[in-house]
One Martini backbone bead per residue (centre of mass of N, CA, C, O) as a GRO file, in nm:
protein
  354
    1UNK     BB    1   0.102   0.032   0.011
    2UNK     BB    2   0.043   0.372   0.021
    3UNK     BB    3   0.225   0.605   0.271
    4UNK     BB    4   0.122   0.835   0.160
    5UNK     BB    5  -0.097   1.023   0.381
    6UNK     BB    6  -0.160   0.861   0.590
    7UNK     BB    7  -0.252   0.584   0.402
    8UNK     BB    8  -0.330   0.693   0.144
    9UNK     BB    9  -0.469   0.692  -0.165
   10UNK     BB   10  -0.510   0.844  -0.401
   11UNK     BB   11  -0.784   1.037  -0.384
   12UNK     BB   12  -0.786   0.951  -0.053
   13UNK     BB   13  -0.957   0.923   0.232
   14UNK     BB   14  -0.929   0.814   0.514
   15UNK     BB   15  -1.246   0.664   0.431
   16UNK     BB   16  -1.206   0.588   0.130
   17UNK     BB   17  -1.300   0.883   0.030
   18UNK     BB   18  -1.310   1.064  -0.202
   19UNK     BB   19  -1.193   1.342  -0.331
   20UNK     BB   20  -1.311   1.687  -0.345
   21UNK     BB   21  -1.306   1.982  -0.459
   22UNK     BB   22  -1.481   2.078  -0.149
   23UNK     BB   23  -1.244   1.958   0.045
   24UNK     BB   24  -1.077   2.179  -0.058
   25UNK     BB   25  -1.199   2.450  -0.051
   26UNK     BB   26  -1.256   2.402   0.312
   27UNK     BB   27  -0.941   2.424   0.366
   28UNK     BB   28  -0.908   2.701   0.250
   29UNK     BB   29  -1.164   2.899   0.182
   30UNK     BB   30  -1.309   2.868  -0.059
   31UNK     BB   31  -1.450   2.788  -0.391
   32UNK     BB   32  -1.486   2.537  -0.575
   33UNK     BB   33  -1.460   2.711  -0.849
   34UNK     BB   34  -1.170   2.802  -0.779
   35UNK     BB   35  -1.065   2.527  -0.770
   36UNK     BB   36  -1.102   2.469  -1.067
   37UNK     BB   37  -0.971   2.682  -1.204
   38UNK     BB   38  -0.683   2.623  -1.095
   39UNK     BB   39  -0.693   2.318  -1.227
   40UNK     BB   40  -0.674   2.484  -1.513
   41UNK     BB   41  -0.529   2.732  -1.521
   42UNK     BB   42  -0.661   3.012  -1.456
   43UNK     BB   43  -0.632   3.306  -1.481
   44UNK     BB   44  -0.897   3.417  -1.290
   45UNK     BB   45  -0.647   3.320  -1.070
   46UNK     BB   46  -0.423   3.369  -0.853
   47UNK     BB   47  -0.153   3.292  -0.830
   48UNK     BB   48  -0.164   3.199  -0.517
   49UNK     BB   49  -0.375   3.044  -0.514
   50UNK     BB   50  -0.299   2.831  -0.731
   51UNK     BB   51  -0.080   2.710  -0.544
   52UNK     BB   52  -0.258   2.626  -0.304
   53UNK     BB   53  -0.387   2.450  -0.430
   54UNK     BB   54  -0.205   2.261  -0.572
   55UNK     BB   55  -0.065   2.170  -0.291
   56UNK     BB   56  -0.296   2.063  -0.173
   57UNK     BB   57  -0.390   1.823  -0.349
   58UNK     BB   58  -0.113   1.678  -0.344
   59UNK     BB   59  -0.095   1.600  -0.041
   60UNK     BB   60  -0.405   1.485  -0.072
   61UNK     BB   61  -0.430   1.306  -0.340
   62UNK     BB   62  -0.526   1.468  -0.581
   63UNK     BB   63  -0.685   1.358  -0.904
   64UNK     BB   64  -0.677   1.535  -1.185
   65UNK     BB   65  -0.997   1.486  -1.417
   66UNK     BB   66  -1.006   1.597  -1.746
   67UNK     BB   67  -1.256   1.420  -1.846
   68UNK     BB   68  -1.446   1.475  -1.644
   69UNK     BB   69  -1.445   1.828  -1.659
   70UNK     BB   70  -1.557   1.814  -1.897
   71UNK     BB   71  -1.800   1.756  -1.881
   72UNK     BB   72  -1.909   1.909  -1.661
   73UNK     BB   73  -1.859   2.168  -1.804
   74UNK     BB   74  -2.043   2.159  -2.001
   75UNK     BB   75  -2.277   2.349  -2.236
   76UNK     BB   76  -2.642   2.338  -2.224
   77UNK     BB   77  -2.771   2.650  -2.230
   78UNK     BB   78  -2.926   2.647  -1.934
   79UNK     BB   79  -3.164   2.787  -1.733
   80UNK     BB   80  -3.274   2.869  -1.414
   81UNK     BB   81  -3.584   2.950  -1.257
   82UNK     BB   82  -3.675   3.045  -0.892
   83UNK     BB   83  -3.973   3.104  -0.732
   84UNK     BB   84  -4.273   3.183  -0.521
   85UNK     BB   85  -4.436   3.390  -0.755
   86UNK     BB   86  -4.573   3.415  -1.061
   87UNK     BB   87  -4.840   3.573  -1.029
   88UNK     BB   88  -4.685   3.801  -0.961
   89UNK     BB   89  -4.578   4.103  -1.120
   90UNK     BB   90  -4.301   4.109  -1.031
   91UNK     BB   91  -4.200   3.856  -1.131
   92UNK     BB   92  -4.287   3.841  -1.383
   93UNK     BB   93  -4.090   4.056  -1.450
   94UNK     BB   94  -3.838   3.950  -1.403
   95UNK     BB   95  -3.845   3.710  -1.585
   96UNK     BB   96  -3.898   3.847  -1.869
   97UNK     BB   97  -3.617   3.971  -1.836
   98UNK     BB   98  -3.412   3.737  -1.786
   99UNK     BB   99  -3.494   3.600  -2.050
  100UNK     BB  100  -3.395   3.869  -2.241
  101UNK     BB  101  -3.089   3.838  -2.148
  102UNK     BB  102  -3.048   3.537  -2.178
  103UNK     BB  103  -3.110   3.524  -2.466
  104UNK     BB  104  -2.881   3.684  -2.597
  105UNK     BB  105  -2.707   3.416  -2.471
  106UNK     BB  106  -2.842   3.165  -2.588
  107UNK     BB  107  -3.036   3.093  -2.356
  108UNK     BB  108  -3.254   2.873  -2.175
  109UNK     BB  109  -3.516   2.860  -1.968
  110UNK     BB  110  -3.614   2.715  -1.623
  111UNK     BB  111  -3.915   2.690  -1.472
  112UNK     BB  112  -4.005   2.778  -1.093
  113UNK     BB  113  -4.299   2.744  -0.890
  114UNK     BB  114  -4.228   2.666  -0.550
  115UNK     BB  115  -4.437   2.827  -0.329
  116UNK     BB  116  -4.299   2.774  -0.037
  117UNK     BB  117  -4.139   2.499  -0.102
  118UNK     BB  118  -3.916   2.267  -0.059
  119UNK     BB  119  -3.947   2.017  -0.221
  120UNK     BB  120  -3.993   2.127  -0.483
  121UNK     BB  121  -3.722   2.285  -0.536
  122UNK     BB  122  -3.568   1.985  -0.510
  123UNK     BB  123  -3.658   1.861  -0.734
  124UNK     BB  124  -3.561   2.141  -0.946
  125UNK     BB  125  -3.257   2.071  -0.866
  126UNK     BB  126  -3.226   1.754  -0.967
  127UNK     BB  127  -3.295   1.853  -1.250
  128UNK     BB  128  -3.041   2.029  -1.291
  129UNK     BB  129  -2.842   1.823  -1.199
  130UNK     BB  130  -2.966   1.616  -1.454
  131UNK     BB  131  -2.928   1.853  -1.683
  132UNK     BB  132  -2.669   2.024  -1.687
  133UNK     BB  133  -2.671   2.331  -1.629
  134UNK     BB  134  -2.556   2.631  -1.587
  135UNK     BB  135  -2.758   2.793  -1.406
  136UNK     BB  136  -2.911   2.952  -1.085
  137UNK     BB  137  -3.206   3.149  -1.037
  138UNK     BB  138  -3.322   3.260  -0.693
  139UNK     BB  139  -3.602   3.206  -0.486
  140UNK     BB  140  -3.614   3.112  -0.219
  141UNK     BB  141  -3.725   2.959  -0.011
  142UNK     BB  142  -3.850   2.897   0.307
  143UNK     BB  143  -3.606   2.695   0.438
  144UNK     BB  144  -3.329   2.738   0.281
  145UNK     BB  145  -2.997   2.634   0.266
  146UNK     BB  146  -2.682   2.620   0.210
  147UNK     BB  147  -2.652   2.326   0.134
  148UNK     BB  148  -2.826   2.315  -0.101
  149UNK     BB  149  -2.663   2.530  -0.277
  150UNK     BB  150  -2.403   2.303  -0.285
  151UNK     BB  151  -2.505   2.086  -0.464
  152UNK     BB  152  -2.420   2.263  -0.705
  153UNK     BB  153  -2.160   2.361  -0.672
  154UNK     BB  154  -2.020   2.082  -0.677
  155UNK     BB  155  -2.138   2.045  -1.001
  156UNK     BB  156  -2.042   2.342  -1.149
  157UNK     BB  157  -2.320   2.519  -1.066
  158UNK     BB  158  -2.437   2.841  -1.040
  159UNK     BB  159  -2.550   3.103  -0.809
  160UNK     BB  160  -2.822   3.375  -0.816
  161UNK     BB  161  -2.983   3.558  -0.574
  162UNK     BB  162  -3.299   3.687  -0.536
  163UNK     BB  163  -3.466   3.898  -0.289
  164UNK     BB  164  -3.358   3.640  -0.105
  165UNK     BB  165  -3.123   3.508   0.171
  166UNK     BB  166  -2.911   3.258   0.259
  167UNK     BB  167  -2.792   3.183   0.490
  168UNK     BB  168  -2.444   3.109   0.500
  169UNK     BB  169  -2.460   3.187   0.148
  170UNK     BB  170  -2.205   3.280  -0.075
  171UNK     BB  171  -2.408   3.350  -0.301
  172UNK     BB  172  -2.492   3.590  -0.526
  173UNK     BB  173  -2.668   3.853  -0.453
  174UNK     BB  174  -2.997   4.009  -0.559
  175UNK     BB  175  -3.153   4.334  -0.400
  176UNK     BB  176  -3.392   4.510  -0.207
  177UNK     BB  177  -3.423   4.752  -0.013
  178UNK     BB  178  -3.651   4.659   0.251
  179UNK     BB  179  -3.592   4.852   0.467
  180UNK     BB  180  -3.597   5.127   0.361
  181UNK     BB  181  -3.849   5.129   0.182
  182UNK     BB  182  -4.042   5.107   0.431
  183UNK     BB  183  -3.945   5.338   0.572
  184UNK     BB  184  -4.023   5.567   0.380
  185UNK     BB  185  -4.338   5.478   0.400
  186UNK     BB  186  -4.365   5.500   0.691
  187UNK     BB  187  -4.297   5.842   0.674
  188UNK     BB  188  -4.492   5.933   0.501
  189UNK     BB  189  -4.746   5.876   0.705
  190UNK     BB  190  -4.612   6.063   0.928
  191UNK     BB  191  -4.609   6.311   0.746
  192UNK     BB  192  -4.924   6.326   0.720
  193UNK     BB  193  -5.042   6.234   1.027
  194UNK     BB  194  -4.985   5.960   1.116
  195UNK     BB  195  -5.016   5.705   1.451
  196UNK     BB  196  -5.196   5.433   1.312
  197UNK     BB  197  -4.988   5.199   1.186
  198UNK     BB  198  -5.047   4.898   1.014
  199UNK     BB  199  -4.888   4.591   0.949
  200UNK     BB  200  -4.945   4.333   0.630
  201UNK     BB  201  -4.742   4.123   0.611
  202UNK     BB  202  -4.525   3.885   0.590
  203UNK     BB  203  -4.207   3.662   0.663
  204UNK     BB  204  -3.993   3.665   0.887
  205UNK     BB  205  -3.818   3.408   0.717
  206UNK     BB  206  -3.761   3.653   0.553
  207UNK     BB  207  -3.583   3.888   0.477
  208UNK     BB  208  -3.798   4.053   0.349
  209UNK     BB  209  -4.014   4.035   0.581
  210UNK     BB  210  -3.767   4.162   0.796
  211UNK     BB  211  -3.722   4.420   0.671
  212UNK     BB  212  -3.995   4.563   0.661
  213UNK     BB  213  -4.065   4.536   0.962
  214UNK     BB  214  -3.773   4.736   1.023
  215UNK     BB  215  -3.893   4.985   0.875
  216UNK     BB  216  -4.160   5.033   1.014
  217UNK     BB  217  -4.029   5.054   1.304
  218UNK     BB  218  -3.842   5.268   1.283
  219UNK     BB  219  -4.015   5.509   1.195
  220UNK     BB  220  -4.172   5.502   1.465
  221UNK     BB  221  -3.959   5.541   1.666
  222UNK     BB  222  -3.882   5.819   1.536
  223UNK     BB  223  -4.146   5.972   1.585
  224UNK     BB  224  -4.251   5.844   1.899
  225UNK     BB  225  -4.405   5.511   1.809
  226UNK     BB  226  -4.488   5.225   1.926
  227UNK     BB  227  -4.470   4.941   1.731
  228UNK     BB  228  -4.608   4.778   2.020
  229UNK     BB  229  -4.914   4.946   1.961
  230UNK     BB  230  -4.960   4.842   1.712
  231UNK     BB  231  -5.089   4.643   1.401
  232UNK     BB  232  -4.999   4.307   1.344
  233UNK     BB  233  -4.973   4.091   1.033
  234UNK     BB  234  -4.854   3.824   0.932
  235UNK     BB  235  -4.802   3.590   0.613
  236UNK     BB  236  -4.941   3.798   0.383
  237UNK     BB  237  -4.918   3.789   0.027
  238UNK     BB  238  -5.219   3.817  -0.116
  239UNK     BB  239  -5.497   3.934  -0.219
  240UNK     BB  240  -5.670   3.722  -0.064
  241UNK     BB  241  -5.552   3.783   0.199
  242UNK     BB  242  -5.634   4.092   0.226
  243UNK     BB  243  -5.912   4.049   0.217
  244UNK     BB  244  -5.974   3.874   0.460
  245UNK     BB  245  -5.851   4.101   0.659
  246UNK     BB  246  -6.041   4.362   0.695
  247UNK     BB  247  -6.217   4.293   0.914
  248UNK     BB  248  -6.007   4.238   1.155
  249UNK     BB  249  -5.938   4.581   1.098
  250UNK     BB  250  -6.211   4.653   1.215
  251UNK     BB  251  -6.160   4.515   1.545
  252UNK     BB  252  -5.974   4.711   1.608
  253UNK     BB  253  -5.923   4.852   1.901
  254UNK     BB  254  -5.711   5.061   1.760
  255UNK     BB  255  -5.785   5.191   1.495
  256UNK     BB  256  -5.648   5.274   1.201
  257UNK     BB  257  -5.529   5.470   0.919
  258UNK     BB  258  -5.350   5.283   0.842
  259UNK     BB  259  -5.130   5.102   0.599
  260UNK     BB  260  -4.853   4.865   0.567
  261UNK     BB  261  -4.791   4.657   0.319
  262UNK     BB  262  -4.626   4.365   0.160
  263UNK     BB  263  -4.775   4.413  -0.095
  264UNK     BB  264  -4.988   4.525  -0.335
  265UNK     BB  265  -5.165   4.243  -0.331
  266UNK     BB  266  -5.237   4.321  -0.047
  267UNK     BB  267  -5.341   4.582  -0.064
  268UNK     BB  268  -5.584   4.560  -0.274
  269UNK     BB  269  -5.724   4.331  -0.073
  270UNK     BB  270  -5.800   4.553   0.143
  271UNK     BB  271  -5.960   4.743   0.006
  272UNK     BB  272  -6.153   4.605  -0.115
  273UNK     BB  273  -6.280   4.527   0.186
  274UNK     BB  274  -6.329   4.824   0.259
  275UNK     BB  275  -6.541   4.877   0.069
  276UNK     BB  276  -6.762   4.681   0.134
  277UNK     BB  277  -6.789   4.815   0.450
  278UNK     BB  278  -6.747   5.124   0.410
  279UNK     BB  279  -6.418   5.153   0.445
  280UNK     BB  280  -6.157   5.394   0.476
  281UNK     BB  281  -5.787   5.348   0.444
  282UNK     BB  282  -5.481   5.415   0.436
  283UNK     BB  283  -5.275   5.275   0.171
  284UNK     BB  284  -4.946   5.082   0.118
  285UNK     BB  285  -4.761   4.953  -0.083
  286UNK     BB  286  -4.550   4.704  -0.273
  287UNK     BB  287  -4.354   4.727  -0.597
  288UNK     BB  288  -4.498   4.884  -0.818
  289UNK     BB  289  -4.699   4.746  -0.979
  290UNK     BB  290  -4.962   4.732  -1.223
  291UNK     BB  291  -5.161   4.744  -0.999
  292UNK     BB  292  -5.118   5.032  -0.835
  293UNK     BB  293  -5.264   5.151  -1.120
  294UNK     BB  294  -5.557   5.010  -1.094
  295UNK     BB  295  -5.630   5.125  -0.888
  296UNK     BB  296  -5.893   5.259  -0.646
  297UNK     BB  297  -5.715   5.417  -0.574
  298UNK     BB  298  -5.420   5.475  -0.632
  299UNK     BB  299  -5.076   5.323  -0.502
  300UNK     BB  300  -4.911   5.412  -0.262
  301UNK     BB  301  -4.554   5.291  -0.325
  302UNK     BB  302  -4.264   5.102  -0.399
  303UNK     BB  303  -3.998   5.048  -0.572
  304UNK     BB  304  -3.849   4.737  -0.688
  305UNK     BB  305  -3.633   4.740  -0.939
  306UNK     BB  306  -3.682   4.455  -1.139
  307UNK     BB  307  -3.543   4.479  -1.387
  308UNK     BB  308  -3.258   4.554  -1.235
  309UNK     BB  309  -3.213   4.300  -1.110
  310UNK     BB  310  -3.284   4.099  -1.351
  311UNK     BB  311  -3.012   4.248  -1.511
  312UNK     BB  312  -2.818   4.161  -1.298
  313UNK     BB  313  -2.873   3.860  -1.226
  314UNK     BB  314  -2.790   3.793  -1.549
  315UNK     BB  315  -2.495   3.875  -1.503
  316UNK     BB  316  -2.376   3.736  -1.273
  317UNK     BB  317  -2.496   3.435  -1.438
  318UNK     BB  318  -2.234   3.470  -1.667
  319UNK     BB  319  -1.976   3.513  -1.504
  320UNK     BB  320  -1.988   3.275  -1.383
  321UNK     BB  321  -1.986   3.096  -1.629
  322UNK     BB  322  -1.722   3.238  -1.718
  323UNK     BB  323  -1.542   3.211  -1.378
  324UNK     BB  324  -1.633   3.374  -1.196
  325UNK     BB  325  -1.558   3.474  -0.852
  326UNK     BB  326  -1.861   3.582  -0.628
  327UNK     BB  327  -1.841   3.503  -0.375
  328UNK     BB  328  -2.060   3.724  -0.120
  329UNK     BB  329  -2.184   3.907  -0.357
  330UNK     BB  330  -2.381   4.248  -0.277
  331UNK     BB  331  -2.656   4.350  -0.435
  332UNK     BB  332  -2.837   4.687  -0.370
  333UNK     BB  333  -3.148   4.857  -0.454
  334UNK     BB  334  -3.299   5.122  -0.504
  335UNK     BB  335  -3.566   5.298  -0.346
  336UNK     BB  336  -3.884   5.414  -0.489
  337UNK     BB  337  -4.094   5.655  -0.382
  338UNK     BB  338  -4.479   5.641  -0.462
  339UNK     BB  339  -4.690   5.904  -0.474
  340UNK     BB  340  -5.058   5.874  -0.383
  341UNK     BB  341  -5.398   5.861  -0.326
  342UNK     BB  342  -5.397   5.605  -0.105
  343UNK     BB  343  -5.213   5.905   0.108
  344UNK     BB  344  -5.364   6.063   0.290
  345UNK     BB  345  -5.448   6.268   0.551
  346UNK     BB  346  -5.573   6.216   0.832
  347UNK     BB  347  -5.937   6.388   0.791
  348UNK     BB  348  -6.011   6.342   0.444
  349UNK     BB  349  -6.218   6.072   0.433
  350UNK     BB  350  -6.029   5.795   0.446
  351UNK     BB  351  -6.051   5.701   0.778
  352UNK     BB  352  -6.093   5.560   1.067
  353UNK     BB  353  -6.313   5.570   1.315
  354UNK     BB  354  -6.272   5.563   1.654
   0.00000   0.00000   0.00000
């Protein structure tokens, strides 16, 4: 037997399992994509990182198989997207960014609408790895962790994550401040002389959801009103969701004057419930889709740069794909407050009497 390595064969571990270059990665501290770039000297990685990897590799006996790699780098030319809520207007115009943009590079790609299913999504993982696509943009389902993305970048595949981050993952986001934009229009409403501003939806595990109920949270805050005296309801996401809970922000204790929904479609479902009522109360949407100009009143919402995202993260999925290593990397779109008629000041005759 060969006693070299602490008396492993070349290419296996202690326990008799081959090295992988994701073993190589983690014990430099870099990135699969950075290891396998390497091992190919390719120009786009540092001399000394090149260095340090090639040094490594050999000390641990791993045997770079350049027929396997050339399989693997095989370029399929399709991509996947995968989001939670297609019929979102929002998404809607995402995808078709996306779709346009991967278009221009003769890509092809393939839609997982995963509803904030994990399984659905781990599914649609299966299958590009199954089909060696070249890369995945994704809005993870709402408890992906870091590893669900790791089975990706080992096999070669990048991922660019878009509106919401998954913890410990180093894959590159394109995002919007969603911190920001939630302070702006609850400001909005604050300077306009309301002091009851109750918060609708949005789902705490998702970055999305807690950035915008803690910028809602600072708004007040900033301005000298008890977050915690507020009317906060969780978890609502679609225009149904919005439309179902009317009455019951009409039965609180406290009545608002206002409310800053966590999306157009919980805002419009909101609308139409109140307005059945016949009950009318300043309301404020998010993402600016094309639902907040056909509402009566129009709403006012905050842009959340819909189009930018995904021309950056077409970006960034073609950059991966040529060899760039972005992992880490995290840009984030400006929001811009858009406001209309569905947010005057309180006692314009369109807010619940107390």
């Amino acid at each position: 037997m060969n006693q070299t390595n602490g008396g492993r064969t070349p290419g296996q571990q202690k326990s008799g399992r081959r090295v992988t270059l994701g073993d190589i990665a983690a014990d430099l501290g870099v990135s699969t994509a950075t290891v396998s770039l390497a091992l190919r000297d390719s120009p786009l990685v540092a001399e000394e990182t090149l260095r340090r990897v090639k040094a490594h590799a050999q000390s641990i006996g791993y045997i770079y198989n350049r027929h396997a790699a050339t399989l693997r780098t095989a370029r399929s030319d399709m991509i996947g997207i995968a989001v939670h809520d297609i019929l979102n207007p929002y998404f809607a115009e995402i995808f078709q960014v996306l779709e346009d943009e991967l278009g221009q590079r003769k890509r092809v790609v393939l839609i997982c609408n995963h509803r904030d299913e994990i399984e659905r999504q781990g599914r649609f993982i299966d299958a590009l790895l199954q089909h060696r696509v070249d890369g995945l943009v994704l809005c993870a389902a709402i408890g992906t962790t870091a590893s669900d993305l790791a089975r990706l970048e080992a096999a070669g595949i990048p991922v660019t994550l878009i509106c919401r981050e998954v913890e410990g993952a180093m894959s590159p986001v394109v995002r919007g401040d969603d911190l920001t934009g939630s302070y702006l229009v609850t400001r909005h409403l604050l300077e306009q002389g309301h002091r009851r501003i109750s918060m609708i939806g949005g789902r705490q595990e998702s970055s999305t959801g807690r950035d915008r109920f803690l910028g809602w949270r600072k708004a007040l805050a900033e301005f000298g009103v008890d977050p915690d005296t507020q009317h906060y309801i969780p978890d609502l996401m679609t225009q149904a969701d919005g439309l179902s809970v009317a009455e019951d922000l009409l039965r609180c204790p406290t009545k608002p004057t206002a409310v800053v929904a966590f999306n157009d479609l919980v805002a419009a479902g909101l609308s139409s419930g109140l307005r059945r009522a016949e009950r009318n109360i300043s309301i404020v949407g998010y993402d600016d889709t094309q639902r907040a100009l056909e509402q009566s009143p129009p709403l006012t919402s905050v842009d959340n740069r819909a189009g930018e995202i995904a021309r950056r993260a077409a970006a960034m999925m073609l950059r991966q794909i040529d060899g760039e290593d972005l992992q880490g990397e995290k840009v984030f779109t400006r929001p811009e407050l858009k406001v209309r008629e569905s947010s005057p000041p309180p006692g314009d005759g369109i807010f619940i009497q107390p």
